[in-house]
N, C-alpha and C positions, 0 to 999 in steps of 0.2 A: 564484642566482635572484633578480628583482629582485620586491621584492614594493609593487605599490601601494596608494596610500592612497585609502580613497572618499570622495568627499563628503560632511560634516557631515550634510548634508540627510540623504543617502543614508543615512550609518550612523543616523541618531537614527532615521527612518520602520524599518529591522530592526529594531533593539531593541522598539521601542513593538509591533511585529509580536510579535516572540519571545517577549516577558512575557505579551502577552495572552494567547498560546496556552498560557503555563507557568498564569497565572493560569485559563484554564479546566480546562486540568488537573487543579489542586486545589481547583473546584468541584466536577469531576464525583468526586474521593475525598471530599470531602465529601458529598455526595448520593447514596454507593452505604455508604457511611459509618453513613449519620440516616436514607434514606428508601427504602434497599433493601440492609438486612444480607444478605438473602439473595438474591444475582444469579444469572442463568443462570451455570452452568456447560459448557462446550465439549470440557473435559477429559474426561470421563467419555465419552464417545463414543471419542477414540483409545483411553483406560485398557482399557475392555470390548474395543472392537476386539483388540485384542492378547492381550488375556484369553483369549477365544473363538478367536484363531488357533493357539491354543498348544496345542491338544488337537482341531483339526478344522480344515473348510479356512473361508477368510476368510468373514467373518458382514458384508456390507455394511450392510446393514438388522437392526441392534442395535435391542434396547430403550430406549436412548437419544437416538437420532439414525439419521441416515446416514452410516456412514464414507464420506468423498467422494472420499479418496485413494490410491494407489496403493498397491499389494501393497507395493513396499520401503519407502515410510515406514513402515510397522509396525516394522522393527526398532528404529526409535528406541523405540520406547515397548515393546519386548519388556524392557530393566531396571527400568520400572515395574513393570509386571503380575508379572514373575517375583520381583522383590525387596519387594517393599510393598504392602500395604492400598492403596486407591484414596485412603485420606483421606492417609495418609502422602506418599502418590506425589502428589496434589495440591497438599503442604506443599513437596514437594522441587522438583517442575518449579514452581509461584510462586515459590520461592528463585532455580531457576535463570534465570527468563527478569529475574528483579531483577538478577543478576548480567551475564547478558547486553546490557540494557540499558546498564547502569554504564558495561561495558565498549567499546560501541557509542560509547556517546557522550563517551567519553575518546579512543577513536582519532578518532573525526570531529570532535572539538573539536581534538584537535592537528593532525590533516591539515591543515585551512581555516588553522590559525595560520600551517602554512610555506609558503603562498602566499599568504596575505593578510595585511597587516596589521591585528591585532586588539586592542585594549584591552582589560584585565582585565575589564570590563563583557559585552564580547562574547563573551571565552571562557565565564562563567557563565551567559551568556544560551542560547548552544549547548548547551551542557551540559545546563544542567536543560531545557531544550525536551526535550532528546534522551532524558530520564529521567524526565518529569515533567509532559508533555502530556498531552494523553485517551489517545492510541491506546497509548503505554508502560503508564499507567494501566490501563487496562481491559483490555488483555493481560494483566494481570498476575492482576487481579479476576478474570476469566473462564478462570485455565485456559489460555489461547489458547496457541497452537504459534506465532502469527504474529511473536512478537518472535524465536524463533529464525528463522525466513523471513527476516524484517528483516533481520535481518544479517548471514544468508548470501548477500543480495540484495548489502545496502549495501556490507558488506565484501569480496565480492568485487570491485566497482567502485574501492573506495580500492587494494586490492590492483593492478587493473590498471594503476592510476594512479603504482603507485609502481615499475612494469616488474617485477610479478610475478606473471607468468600462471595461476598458480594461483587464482586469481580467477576463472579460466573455467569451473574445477574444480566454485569454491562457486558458481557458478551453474547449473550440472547439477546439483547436488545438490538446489537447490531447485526446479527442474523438474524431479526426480523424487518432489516432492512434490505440487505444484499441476499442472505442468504448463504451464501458460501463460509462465512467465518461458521457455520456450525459444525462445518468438519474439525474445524479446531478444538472439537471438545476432546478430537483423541490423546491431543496435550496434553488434556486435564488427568482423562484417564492413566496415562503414563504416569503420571507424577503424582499418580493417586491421590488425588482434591477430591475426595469423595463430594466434601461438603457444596462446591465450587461448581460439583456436575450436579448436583442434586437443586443449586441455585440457582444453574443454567435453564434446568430440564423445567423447574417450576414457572420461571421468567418465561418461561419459552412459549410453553402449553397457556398461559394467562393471557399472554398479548395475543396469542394466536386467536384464542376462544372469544377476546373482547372485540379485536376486528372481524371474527367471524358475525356476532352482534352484531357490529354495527354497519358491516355494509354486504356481508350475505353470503352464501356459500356460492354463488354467480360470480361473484368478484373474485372470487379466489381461482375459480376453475377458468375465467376467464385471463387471468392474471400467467397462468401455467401455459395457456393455448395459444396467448397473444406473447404479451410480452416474457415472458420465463422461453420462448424457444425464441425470440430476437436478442437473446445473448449466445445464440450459438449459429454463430456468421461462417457457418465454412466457405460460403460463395468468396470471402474475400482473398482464398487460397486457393482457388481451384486453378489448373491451369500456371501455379508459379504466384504468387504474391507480389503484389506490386511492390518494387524497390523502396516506396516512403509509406508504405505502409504502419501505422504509428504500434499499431499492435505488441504487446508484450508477450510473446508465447512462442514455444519453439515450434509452433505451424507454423511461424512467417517462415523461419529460415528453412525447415522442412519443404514447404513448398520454391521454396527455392531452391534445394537440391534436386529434389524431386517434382519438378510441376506437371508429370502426366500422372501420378497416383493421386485417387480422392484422400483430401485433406482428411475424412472421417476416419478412416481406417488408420491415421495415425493416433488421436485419443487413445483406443485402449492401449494400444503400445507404449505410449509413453507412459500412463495410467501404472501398467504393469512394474513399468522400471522404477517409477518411482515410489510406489511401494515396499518394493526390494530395499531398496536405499533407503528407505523410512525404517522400516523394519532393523536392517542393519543399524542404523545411527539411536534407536531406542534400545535397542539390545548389547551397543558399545559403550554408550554416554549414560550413566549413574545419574539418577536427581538427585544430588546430594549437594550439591552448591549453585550457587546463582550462575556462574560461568556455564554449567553443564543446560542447565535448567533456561537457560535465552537460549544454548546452541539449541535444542532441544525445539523451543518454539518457533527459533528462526527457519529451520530445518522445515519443520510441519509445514508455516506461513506462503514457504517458498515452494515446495512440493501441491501442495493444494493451488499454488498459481499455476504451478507448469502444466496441473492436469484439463487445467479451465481450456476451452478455446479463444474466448479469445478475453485475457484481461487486458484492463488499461494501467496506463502511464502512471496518471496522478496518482491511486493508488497505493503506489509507492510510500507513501505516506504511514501507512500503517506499519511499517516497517522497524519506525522509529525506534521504539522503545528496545527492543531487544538488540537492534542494530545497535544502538548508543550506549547501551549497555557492556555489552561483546568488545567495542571499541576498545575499552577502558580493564576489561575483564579480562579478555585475552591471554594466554601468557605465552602460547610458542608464536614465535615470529615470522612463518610462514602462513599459518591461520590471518593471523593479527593482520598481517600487508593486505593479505586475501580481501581480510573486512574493507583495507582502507582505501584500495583501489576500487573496489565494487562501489565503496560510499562515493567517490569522484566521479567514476563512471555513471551511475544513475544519479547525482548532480547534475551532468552537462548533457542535458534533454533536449539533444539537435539533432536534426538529418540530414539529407546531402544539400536540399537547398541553402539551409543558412551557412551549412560552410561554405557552401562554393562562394554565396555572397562575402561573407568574411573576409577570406582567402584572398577571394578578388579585391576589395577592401584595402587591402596587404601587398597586392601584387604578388602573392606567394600560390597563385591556383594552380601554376604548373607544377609546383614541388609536392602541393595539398593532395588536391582531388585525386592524383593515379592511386594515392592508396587507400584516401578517404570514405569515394565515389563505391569502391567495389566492398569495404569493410562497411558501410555505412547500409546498402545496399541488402547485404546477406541481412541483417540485427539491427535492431536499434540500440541506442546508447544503455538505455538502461536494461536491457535484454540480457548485456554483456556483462554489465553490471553485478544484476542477480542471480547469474553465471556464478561469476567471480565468489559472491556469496555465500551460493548453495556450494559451491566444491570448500569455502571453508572450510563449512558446517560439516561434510564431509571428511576433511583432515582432520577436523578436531576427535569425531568417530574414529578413524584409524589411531590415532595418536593415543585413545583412552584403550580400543582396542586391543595392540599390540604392546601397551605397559607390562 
């Protein structure tokens, strides 16, 4: 395999990207550190979930929260509930998504090594991004299930990559958790993994039919009527979006252009566009190399966000693999910045009040906030971000296009 070398420019602009995002990272474990010992917790919602399944049928709407996922993720979390105290079970699943992470970003720092050419500089720079950014960070802080998501996401994809369809497997398995990564199988099909969709489709129907077993076809229809429609919050856009609104979707800023149209009537519009631009960037970009073949996934990952109403933040997470890929893969220099700004941008996961506090911090809020307050206000940071992103993926479609 011949591997190339990227332009100076090119590699210094990644690095300067990769540390900034490592360096916010270890602001925001600093600041949950000194100025919020005690953060939300997200755990306690699967913990009880599983608790409550184990003696009666599934309690969507816990004391805690909303369980929002499906009948068969419980099983993950039934050796919590059955083996440990919540505080225990919390000390063990934060070990393990530590561990996970570790391990994520030891295989995705070696993948990127044996197609690209990387200085020790850049294998560390991977690395700790991959371990040591907000969204590892705060996965970790919080509980969150998302860094195993992550990498049943991310690793399935290296797996594909290295012609081992079992990768189709681990991405049924995480659509039997959220659900939405099954749209992703249209990657597959683009890129023709027959083997990958046929591992998915079997993964798929297996886990479905065993949780059908074991907690019933009530569970499931109640799963779709309860919580499957409390992911679709249009109430939080009617009327204009709240300013700090955390939300990742262009209904925020839609409802802010627009807050006397109902928020619903934007989905299929967007639905529609991005389709077009899907369609476009599969019909421009060749699977014929790894470069093509991330834009490709990244492209899909990011389209299937924007059609959702409303996703979240952390999230971001799953991004990884293909994003850190792209970084390194890259070769025109407009794409490339595209990636490096977006990677900074959805790094630094603030909104108006921490700058204004900052700012003020600084004594700088009169220079800050006139442009912060009202940029801050339309988007969140990482909204802008995955912006920044998807018009890559976009360039890089023109760019193969018009060759």
């Amino acid at each position: 395999m011949k591997i190339q070398r990227a332009s100076t420019n090119g590699r210094t602009r990644v690095r300067a990207g990769l540390f900034a995002g490592i360096f916010a990272g270890i602001l925001t474990g600093i600041f949950f550190a000194f100025l919020r010992p005690n953060p939300p917790i997200t755990f306690d919602v699967f913990y009880f979930a599983a608790k409550q399944s184990l003696s009666g049928p599934i309690v969507y709407e816990t004391e805690y929260g909303l369980w929002t996922y499906t009948p068969a993720s419980l099983l993950y979390f039934y050796p919590y509930a059955l083996l440990f105290d919540f505080e225990t079970a919390l000390t063990i699943h934060r070990l393990l998504s530590v561990f996970v992470s570790i391990s994520f970003g030891y295989v995705l720092t070696a993948f990127i090594q044996r197609h690209e050419h990387m200085e020790r500089i850049d294998r560390l720079a991977v690395f700790l991004f991959s371990i040591a950014s907000v969204y590892p960070i705060v996965n970790v802080i919080n509980g969150s299930f998302v860094g195993v998501f992550a990498m049943l996401l991310g690793a399935g994809w290296l797996l594909m990559e290295s012609k081992r369809y079992s990768g189709g497997a681990l991405w049924a398995l995480a659509s039997i958790t959220k659900g939405y990564p099954a749209f992703w199988g249209v990657y597959m099909v683009r890129i023709r993994n027959w083997r990958a969709v046929l591992a998915a489709v079997v993964t798929g129907v297996v886990s479905t039919v065993i949780g059908l077993l074991v907690f019933g076809i009530d569970a499931y229809v109640r799963f779709f009527t309860v919580a499957g429609r409390s992911r679709v919050r249009y109430e939080q856009f009617r009327g204009g979006a709240s300013p700090d609104n955390e939300a990742v979707t262009p209904l925020r800023a839609l409802g802010q252009l627009f807050p006397q149209i109902d928020p619903a009537i934007w989905t299929p519009v967007i639905l529609v566009v991005i389709v077009v631009l899907t369609i476009f960037a599969y019909y421009a970009i060749p699977a014929d190399s790894l470069n093509n073949r991330a834009t490709l996934l990244l492209v899909t990952v990011l389209g299937v966000w924007f059609i959702m109403p409303t996703s979240q933040d952390l999230d971001i997470y799953i991004l990884y693999a293909p994003l850190l890929v792209l970084l390194f893969a890259a070769r025109e220099r407009l794409v490339q910045s595209l990636y490096v700004a977006g990677t900074v941008f959805v790094s630094y996961n603030f909104g108006r009040g921490e700058l204004r506090a900052v700012s003020e911090l600084f004594g700088v809020s009169n220079l800050v906030m006139p442009i912060g307050d009202p940029v801050l206000s339309f988007a969140t940071m990482p909204m802008y971000g995955i912006t920044m992103l998807y018009i890559g993926c976009l360039g890089k479609a023109w760019a193969c296009f018009t060759e």
